[in-house]
N, C-alpha and C positions, 0 to 999 in steps of 0.2 A: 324749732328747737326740739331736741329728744322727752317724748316724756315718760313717765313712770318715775320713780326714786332716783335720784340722782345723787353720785358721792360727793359729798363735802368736798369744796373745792378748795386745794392749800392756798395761805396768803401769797400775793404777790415777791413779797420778799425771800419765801420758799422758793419760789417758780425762778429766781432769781438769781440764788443759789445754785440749783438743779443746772439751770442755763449754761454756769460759767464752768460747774464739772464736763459738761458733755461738751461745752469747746475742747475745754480737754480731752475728751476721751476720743477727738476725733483725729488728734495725733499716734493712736494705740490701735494700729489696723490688725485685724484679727487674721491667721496667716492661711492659707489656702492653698490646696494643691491641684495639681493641673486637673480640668476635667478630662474625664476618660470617657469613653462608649458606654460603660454598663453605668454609669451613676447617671447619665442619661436618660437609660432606658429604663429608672429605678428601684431597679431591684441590685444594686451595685451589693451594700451591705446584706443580703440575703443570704445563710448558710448555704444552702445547698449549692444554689450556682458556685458560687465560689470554690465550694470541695467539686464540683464537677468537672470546673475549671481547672482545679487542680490536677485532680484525675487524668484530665486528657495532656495535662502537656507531662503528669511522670508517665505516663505509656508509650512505650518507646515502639510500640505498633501503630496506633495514629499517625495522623498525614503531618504532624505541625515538624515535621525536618530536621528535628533536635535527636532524636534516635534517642539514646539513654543517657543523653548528657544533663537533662532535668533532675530525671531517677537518682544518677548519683550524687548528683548534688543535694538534694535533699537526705539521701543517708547519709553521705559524709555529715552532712547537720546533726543527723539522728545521733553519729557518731561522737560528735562535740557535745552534747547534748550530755550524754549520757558515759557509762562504764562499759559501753558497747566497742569492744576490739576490731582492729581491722581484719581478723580471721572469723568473725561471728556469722558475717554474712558474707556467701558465695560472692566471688570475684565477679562474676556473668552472673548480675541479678534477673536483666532480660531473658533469662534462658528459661521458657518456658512461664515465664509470670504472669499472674494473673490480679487484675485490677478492680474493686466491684466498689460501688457507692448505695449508701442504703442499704448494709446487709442485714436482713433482718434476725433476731436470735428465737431461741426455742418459745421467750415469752412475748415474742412479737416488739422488742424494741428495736431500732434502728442503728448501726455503726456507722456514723459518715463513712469511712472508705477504710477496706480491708486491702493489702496488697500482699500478694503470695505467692513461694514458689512451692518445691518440690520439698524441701526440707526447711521452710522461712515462713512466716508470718509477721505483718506489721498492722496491729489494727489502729488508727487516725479518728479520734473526736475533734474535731473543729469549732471552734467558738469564735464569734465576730462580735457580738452586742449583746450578747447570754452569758450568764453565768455557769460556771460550770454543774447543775443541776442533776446528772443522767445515772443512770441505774450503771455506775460499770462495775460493781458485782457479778452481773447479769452478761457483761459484755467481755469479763474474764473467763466465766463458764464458756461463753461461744469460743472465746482464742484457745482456753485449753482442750474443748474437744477436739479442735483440730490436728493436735497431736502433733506437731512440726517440732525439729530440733531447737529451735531458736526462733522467740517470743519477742514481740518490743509493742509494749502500747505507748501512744502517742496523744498528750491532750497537748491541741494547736494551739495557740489562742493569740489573741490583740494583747489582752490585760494579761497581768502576773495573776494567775491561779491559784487554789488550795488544790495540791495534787492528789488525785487517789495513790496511797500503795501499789506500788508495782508500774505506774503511770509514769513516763517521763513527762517533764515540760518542756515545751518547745514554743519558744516566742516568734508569732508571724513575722517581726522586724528582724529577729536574726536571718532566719529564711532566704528572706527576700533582699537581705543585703550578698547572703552568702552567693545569689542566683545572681545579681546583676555585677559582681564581679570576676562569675566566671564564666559567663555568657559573651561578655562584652569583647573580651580577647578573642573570643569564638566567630563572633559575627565581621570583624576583622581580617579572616583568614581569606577572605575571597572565594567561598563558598557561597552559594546563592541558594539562600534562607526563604525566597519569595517573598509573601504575606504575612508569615509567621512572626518574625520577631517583631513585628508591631501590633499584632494580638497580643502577642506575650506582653511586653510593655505594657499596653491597657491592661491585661491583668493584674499587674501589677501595681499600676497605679491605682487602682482602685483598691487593693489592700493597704496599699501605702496612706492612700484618705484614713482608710480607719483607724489606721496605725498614728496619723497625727490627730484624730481627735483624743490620744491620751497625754500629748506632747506637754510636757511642763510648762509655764508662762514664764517669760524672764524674767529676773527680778523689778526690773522697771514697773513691767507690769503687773508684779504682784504688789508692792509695794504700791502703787495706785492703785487698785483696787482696795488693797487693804484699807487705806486711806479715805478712800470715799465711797466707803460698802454702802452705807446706809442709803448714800443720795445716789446710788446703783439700785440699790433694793426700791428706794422712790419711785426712779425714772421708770421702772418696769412695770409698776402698780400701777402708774400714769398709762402705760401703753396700753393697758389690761382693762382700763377702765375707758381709754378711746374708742377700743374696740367692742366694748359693751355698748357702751353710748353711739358706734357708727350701726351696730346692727336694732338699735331702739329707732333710733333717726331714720332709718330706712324702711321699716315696719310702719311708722307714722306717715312717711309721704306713702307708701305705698296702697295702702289703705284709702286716701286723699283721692290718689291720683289715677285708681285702675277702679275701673266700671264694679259694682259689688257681684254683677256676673261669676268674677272671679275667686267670689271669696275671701279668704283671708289668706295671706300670704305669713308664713310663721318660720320666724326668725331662729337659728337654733345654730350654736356654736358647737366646731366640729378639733379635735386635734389639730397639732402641727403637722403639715409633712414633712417628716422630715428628712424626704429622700432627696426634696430638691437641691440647686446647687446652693440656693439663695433660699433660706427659710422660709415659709408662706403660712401665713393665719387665714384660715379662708372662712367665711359666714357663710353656710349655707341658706337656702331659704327653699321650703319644700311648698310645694302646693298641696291645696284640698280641696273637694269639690271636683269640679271642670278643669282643674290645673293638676287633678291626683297622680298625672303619670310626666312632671313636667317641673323643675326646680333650676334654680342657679345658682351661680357659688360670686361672690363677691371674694376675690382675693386681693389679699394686703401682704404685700411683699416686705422684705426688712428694708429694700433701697429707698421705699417709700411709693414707689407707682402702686396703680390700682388696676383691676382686670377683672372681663365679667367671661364666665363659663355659664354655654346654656345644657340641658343635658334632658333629653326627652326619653322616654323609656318606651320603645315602639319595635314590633316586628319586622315593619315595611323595610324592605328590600332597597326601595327607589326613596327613603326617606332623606339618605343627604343630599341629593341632587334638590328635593321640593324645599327642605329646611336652607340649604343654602340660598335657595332663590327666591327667599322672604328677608335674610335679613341685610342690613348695609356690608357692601362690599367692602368697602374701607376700611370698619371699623371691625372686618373678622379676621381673623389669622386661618382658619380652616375650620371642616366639619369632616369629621370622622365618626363611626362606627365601632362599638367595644361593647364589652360584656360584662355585667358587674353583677356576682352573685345570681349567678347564672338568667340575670335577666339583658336584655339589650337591648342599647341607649344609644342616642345620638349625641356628641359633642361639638358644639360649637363654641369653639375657640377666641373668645377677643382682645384688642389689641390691650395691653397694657403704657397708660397711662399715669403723671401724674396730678391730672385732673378730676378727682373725687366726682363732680357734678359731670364729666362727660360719662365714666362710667355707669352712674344714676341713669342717664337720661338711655343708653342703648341698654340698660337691664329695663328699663319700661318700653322702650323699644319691642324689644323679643317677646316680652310678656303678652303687650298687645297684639303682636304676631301670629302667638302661638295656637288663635280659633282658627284662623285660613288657613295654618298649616293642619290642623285636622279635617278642615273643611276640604283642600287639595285631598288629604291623603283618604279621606272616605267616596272619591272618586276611584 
């Protein structure tokens, strides 16, 4: 059993209650949109890639096959957008344009992405999951030293905005509807687009994810909610306090059950990711002593499985091949090699489970492991 303080546990007849809501709630699926390549590789939601991505498909110099059919499309947006005429800006915006991300100004702040001709300037702040926060005082000095006939700044964003003066808005879901309706005719034509239009796509989709997490809930499901906020507000505390009690409980056998060679192994709750596809709460557990370069992560998924991550912090070169061949084949998914705050770690990967006790018993596994594998690697 966990020990240290343990919350009050509600009556039965509470837990009972709780129960017969989340049958309910398990007709109310929460809606999801396709996964793409970059939420993958987790940095989908990231500013920059995404204005870089951006960047490369308005460049009608880049290889992605679209020539200036992105470009225009996005000013025709600008053009909806705003009081911006169709004589404002040069018919041939390609003609001579120039594209930059990150321009920095006189006081050293950054403009996501400047695009410019001969007589034009457009300067683009992009917002994903920030507010709009940015000195563009400071980023109106840089557009108007530029001295161009015709100005247009641009705040991007997912959410509806408080715009600066002189700021258009531009919502990414107009965008990105306006691009896949005129694209779509395009890829149609029997022209051969290669690779690209499925880059494009995944770009897409992946603003489009961020675009639905602002998506309204239908009534059905507001009105459930509404209704049963409170035993929502319960069921959460209940999860929060599982997961307190799973990293106490863990700490206890651990202690128990690993040689005190070891040390103490200290339990310490870390944020959500929330990059994943499926939400993950993960318990870290760091070592000290003989274990100081050497922790795992206990991950708790929202579907319910459980997964252990080992993660060694080591120089060696030939560490995955030795760390691989200490631990069960079976129960790893792989070991790989990264860098984290400029230090570098090994990951070993396992399987996800939902068997609480099997995940237990391979994080004591690895733990016991992990003297041979210093012992291999000080050969």
């Amino acid at each position: 059993m966990p020990q240290g303080p343990q919350p009050s546990e509600p009556p039965i007849s509470s837990l009972n209650e709780l129960q017969k809501v989340l049958d309910k709630l398990t007709g109310y699926s929460v809606s999801e949109g396709e996964t793409n390549i970059f939420q993958i590789g987790g940095r989908g939601h990231y500013e920059n890639p995404t204005t870089q991505l951006l960047a490369f498909f308005l460049d009608p110099r880049k290889q992605h096959a679209f020539s200036d059919q992105i470009l225009n499309i996005f000013i025709d947006t600008i053009r909806e957008a705003s009081s911006f005429g169709q004589s404002v800006f040069p018919d041939h915006l390609s003609d001579g344009i120039d594209i930059q991300t990150e321009v920095q100004t006189s006081q050293g702040n950054r403009i996501d992405l400047v695009l410019g001709g001969a007589d034009w300037v457009i300067a683009v702040e992009n917002k994903i999951r920030h507010w709009a926060a940015n000195p563009f005082e400071d980023y109106d000095v840089y557009v108007n030293s530029l001295n161009k006939k015709c100005c247009a700044r641009i705040l991007l964003s997912i959410n509806q905005e408080a715009t600066p003066d002189g700021w258009i808005p531009l919502r990414w879901n107009v965008l990105l509807s306006n691009i896949r309706q005129r694209i779509g005719p395009l890829l149609l034509s029997g022209q051969d687009y290669g690779k690209w239009p499925t880059l494009l796509r995944e770009f897409l989709l992946n603003v489009e994810g961020e675009c639905r997490l602002e998506i309204k809930m239908d009534g059905e499901k507001f009105e459930f909610a509404k209704i049963n906020y409170s035993k929502l507000v319960e069921a959460e505390k209940l999860r929060s306090e599982f997961i307190e009690s799973l990293a106490i409980d863990w700490n206890t056998k651990l202690r128990k059950d690993i040689n005190f060679t070891f040390q103490e192994i200290e339990g310490k709750r870390e944020g959500k990711w929330s990059f994943a596809k499926e939400s993950l709460t993960p318990i870290r557990f760091i070592g000290k002593g003989d274990l100081n370069d050497f922790e795992f992560v206990l991950k708790v998924w929202d579907s319910g499985l459980f997964g252990i991550n080992f993660n060694i912090f080591t120089q060696l070169s030939d560490g995955v091949s030795k760390l691989r061949s200490l631990l069960p084949a079976g129960d790893i998914q792989g070991v790989n090699q990264s860098t984290s705050n400029g230090r570098k770690y090994l990951c070993a990967v396992g399987f996800d489970d939902k068997d609480l006790e099997s995940a237990y018993s391979l994080a004591l596994f690895g733990i016991r492991a992990y003297p041979n594998f210093l012992a291999r690697s000080s050969h």
